[in-house]
C-alpha positions in Angstrom: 0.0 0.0 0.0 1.0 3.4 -0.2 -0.2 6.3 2.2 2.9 8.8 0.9 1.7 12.2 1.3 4.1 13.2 -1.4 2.9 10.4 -4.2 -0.4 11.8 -3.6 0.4 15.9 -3.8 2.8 15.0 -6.8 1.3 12.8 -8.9 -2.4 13.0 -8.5 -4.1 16.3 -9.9 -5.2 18.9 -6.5 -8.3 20.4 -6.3 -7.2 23.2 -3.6 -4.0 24.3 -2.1 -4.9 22.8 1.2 -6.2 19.2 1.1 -7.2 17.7 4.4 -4.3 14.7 3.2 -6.2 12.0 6.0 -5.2 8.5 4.8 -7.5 6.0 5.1 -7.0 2.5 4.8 -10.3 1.0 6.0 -14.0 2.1 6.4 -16.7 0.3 8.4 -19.7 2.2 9.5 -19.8 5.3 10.5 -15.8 5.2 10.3 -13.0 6.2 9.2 -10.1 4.2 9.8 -6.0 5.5 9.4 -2.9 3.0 8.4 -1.8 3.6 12.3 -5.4 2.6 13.5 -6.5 5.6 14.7 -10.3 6.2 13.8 -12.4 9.1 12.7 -16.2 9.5 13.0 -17.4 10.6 9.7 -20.5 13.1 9.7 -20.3 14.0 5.9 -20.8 10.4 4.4 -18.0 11.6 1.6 -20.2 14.8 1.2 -23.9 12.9 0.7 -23.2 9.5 -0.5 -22.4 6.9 1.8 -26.0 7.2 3.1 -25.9 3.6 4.8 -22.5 4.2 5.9 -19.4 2.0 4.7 -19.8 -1.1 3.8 -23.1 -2.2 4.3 -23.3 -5.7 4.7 -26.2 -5.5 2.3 -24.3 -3.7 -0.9 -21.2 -5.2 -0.5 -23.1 -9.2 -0.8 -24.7 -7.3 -4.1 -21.8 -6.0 -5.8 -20.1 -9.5 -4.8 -23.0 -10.9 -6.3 -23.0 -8.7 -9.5 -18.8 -9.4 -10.0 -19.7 -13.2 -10.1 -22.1 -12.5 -13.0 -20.1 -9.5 -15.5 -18.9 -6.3 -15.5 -18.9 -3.8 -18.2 -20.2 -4.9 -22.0 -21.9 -2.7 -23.3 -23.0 1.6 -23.9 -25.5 2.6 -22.3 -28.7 1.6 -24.1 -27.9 -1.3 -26.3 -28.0 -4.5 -24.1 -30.7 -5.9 -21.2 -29.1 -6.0 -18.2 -30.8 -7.6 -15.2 -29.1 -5.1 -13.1 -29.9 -1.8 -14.5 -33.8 -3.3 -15.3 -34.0 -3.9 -11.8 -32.6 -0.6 -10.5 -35.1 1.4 -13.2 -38.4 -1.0 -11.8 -37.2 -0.3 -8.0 -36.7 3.2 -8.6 -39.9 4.6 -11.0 -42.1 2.2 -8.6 -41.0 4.7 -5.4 -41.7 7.6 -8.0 -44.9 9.8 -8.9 -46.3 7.8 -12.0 -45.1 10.7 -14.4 -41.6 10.0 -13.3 -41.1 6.3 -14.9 -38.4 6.3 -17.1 -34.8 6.4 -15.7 -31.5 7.3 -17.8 -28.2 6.0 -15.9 -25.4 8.3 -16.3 -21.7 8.1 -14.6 -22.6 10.8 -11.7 -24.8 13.5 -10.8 -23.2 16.6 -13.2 -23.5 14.1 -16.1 -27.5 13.8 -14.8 -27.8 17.6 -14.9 -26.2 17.5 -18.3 -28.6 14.8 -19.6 -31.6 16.8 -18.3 -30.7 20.0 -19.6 -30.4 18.6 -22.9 -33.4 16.6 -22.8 -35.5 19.6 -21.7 -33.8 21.8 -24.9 -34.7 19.3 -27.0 -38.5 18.5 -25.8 -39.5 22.0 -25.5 -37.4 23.5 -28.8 -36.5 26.1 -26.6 -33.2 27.7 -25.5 -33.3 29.7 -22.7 -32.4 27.8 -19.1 -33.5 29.8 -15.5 -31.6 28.8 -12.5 -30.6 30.4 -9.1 -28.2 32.5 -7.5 -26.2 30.9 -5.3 -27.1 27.4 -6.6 -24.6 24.5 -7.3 -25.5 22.0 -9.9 -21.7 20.5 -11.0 -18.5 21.5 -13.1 -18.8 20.1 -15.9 -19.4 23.5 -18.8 -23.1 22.6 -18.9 -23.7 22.4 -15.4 -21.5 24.8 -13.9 -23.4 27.5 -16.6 -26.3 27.2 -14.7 -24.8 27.5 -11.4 -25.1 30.4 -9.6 -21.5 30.9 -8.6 -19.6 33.8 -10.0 -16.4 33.2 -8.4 -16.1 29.2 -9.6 -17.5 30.3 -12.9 -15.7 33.4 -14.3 -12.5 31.7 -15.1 -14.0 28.8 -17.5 -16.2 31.6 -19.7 -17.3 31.2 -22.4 -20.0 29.1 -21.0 -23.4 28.1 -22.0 -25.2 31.0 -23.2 -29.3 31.9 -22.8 -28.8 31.2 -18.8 -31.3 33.6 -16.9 -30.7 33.5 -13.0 -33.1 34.6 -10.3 -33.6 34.6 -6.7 -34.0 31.5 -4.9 -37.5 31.4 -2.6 -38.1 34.9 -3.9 -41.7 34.5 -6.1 -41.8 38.1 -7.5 -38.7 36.4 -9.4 -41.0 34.0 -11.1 -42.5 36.2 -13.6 -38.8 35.9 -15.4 -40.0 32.4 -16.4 -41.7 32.5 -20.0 -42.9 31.1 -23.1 -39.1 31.1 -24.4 -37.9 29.0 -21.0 -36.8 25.6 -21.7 -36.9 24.6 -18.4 -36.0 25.7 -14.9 -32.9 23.7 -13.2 -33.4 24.1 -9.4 -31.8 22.1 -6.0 -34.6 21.2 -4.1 -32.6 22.2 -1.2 -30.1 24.3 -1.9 -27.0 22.2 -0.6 -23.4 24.8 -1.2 -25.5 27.5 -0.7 -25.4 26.4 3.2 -29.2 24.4 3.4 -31.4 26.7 2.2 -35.3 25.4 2.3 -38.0 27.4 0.0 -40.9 27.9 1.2 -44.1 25.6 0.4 -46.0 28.3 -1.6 -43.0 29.1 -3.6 -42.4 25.7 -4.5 -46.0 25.4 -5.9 -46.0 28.9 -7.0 -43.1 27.8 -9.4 -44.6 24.4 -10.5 -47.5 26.6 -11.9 -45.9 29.3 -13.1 -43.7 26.2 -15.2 -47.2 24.5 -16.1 -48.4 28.2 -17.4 -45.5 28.5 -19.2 -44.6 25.0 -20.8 -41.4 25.1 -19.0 -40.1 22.2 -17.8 -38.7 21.6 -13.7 -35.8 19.8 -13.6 -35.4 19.7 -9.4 -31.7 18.6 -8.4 -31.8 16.0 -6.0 -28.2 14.9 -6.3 -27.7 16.3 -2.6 -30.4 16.2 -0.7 -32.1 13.0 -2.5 -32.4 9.6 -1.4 -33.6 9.9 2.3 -31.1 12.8 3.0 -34.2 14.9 4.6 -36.5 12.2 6.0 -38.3 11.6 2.7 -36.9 9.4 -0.4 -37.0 12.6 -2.5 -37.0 16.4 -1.0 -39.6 17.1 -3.5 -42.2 15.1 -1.3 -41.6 17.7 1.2 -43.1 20.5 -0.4 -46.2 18.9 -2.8 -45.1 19.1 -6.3 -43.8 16.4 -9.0 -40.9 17.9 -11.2 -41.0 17.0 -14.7 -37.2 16.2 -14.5 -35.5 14.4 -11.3 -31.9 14.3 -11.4 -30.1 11.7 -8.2 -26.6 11.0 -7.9 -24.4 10.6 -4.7 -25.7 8.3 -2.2 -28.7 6.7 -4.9 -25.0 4.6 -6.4 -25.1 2.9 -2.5 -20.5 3.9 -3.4 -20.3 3.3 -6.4 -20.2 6.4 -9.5 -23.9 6.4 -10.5 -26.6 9.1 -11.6 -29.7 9.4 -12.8 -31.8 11.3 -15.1 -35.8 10.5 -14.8 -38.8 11.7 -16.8 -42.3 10.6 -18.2 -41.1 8.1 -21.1 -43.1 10.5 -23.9 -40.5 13.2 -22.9 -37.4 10.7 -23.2 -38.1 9.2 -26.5 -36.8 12.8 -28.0 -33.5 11.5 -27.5 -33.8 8.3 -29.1 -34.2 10.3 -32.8 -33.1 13.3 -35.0 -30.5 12.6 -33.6 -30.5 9.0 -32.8 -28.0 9.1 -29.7 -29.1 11.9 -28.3 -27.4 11.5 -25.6 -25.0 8.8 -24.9 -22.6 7.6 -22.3 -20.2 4.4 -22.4 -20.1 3.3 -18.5 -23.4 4.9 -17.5 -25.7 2.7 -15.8 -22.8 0.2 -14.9 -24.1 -3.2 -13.7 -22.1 -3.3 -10.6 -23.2 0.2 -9.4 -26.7 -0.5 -10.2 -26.8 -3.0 -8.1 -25.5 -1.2 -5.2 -27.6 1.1 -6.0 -30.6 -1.1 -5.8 -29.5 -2.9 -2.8 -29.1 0.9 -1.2 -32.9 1.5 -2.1 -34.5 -1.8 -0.9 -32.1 -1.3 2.7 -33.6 2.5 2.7 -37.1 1.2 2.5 -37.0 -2.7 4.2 -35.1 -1.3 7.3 -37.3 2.1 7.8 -34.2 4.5 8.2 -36.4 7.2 6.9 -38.6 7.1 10.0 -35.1 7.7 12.2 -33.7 10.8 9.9 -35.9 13.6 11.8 -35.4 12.5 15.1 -31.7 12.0 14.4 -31.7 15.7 13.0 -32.9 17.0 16.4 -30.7 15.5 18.4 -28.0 17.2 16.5 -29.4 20.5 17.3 -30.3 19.9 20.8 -26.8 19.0 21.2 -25.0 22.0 19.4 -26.0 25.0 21.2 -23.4 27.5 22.0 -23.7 31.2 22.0 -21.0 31.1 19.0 -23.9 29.2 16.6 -25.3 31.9 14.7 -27.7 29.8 13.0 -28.1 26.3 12.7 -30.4 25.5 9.5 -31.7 21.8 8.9 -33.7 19.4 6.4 -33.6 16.3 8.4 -29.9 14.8 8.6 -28.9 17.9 6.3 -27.1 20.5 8.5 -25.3 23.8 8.0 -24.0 25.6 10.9 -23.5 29.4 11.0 -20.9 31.4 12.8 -19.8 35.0 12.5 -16.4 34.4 9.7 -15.0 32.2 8.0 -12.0 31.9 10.2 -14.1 30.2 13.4 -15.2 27.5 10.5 -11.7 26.5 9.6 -10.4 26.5 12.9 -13.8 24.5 14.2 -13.3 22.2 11.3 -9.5 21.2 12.0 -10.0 20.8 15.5 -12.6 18.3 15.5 -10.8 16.6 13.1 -7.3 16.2 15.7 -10.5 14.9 17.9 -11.4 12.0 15.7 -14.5 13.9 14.0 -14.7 14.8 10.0 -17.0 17.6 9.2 -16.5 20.2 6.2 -17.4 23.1 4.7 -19.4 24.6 2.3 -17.8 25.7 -1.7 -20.4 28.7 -1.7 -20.5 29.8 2.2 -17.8 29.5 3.8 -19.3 30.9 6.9 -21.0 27.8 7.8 -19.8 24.1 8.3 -21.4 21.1 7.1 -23.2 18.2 8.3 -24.8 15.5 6.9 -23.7 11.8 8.3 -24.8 8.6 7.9 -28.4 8.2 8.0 -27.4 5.1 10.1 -25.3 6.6 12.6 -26.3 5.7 16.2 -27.4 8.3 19.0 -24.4 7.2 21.2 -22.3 8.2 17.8 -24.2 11.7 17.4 -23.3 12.0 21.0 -20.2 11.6 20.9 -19.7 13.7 17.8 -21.4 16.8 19.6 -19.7 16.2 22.7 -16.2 17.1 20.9 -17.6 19.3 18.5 -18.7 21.3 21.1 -15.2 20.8 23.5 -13.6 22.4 20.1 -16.0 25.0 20.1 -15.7 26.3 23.5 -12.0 25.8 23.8 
């Protein structure tokens, strides 16, 4: 093996100047385990995906299962596979019935890419509305429609027609037309720091789309998959989007998105041009059986019904005068203090303490948590407890 901090800063690409450089040899759990043994209690599930924590009995007997059988051997789209048919009937049977056909991409920017494009070439429109402040991937397509200055300006030229307005703000609305493709919006707003719309403004924008002929494409890649206490945020708030995109935790570890629409609307990809969209190791057949082993555990072992209760503890145990804010869709947590600099500093000391929380791209002003959806009281405990020495100290 090889844990060399300088194989990894030399010879694999860096994404900041700072990388938290923990070496992990083992996960189980809710942890994080070190070559030397020491072990670290992980409340961001590798930001949003390891929802069951690592290596769930469950997935790991699946993907076993699945390497016994074949890996890779074929696109997307041209052979049946028991595993990706079996994934799609899981998946559109927990889904509203207008939501019943599912396109397997690689991860969730690739699902946000897929949707975009599908909604262009539905509608015959060009124009895209998103949100300020929103975060929707990096690839050119997706990072166009995020609502990022500062992480877009130095990729421009990007997509162009993009029209942003104000999250949870429904004067806004009125900016969504005839000449709107669609509207590409996180349900909850995850980099922005948790941001929750309001009930009314979510169906204030569902009819405002049906008025229009825009098409909804709602971002679940965050806060999907039981992430709030529901399967999909959108069950929260009373609407169906005509577009779903899930990525992160639905691939139960393994890279796998999702595109999902009302079959009508994704036959427009199947013609003029045929290929539409295309993708060689989307849907693999050993992450879509992860993936559906990850949605029969969610369901068969009724971890939704723990999420909210779980959440609450985690505020009732983080209060300190020093919290300006603590904002929360079930096991989805952001944390507010006054700068920036009391985030890093809480941040590095709970990780000396054994504890991994992070940040947020967009806001640094708050820290983020969002663990397991299996972690244990006794665990959330414990978290808080040193969370909270770091805080005070």
């Amino acid at each position: 093996m090889d844990f060399s901090r300088e194989t990894f800063l030399n010879h694999l690409a860096q994404t900041t100047a700072s990388p938290f450089l923990l070496p992990v040899e083992r996960a189980e759990g809710s942890y994080l385990y070190t070559p030397d043994g020491r072990r670290y209690l992980d409340l961001i599930s590798g930001v949003g995906v390891s929802h069951l924590g690592h290596r769930h009995p469950k997935v790991i007997q699946a993907i076993k299962d699945q390497l016994d059988r074949h890996l890779h051997i074929m696109v997307y789209g041209e052979f049946i596979q028991s595993s990706s048919n079996l994934l799609a009937k899981k998946l559109v049977g927990l889904l509203p019935p207008s939501l019943n056909c599912c396109y397997f991409t690689n991860s969730g920017t690739e699902a946000n890419e897929g949707a975009l494009k599908l909604a262009k070439r539905y509608t015959g429109r060009t124009e895209i509305v998103s949100f300020r402040k929103s975060y929707h991937g990096s690839t050119h397509g997706s990072l166009s429609v995020t609502g990022n200055e500062t992480k877009k300006n130095a990729f421009r030229p990007l997509l162009p027609g993009v029209k942003f307005i104000e999250f949870n703000n429904p004067d806004d609305l009125s900016q969504i037309t005839e000449r709107t493709a669609c509207v590409i919006m996180e349900t909850i707003q995850g980099d922005a720091g948790v941001r929750i719309p309001d009930r009314s403004f979510m169906e204030k924008l569902r009819k405002r789309c049906d008025e229009t002929g825009a098409m909804l494409i709602l971002d679940e890649i965050q806060c999907g998959m039981g992430r709030t206490g529901t399967l999909f945020a959108f069950e929260r708030f009373g609407i169906v989007p005509d577009i779903l995109t899930v990525a992160k935790a639905f691939g139960g570890g393994l890279p796998l998105g999702a595109f999902v629409a009302d079959r009508k609307v994704m036959e427009c990809l199947t013609h003029d041009p045929a290929l539409g969209h295309i993708t060689t190791f989307g849907g693999n057949p050993v992450s879509c059986a992860a993936a559906l082993a990850t949605l029969e555990v969610i369901i068969e072992e009724k971890l939704l019904d723990q999420v909210e209760a779980k959440g609450r503890l985690f505020e009732e145990y983080l209060r300190h005068p020093s919290i300006k804010e603590i904002r929360r869709a079930g096991l989805m947590m952001a944390i507010d203090f006054e700068t920036a600099e009391e985030v890093q500093r809480i941040v590095q000391g709970a990780l000396e303490k054994g504890i991994i929380t992070f940040w947020f791209l967009s806001h640094p002003n708050s820290f983020r948590i969002a663990p397991p959806l299996t972690i244990s009281e006794e665990e959330i405990r414990e978290a808080c407890e040193g969370i909270m020495k770091v805080i005070s100290d």
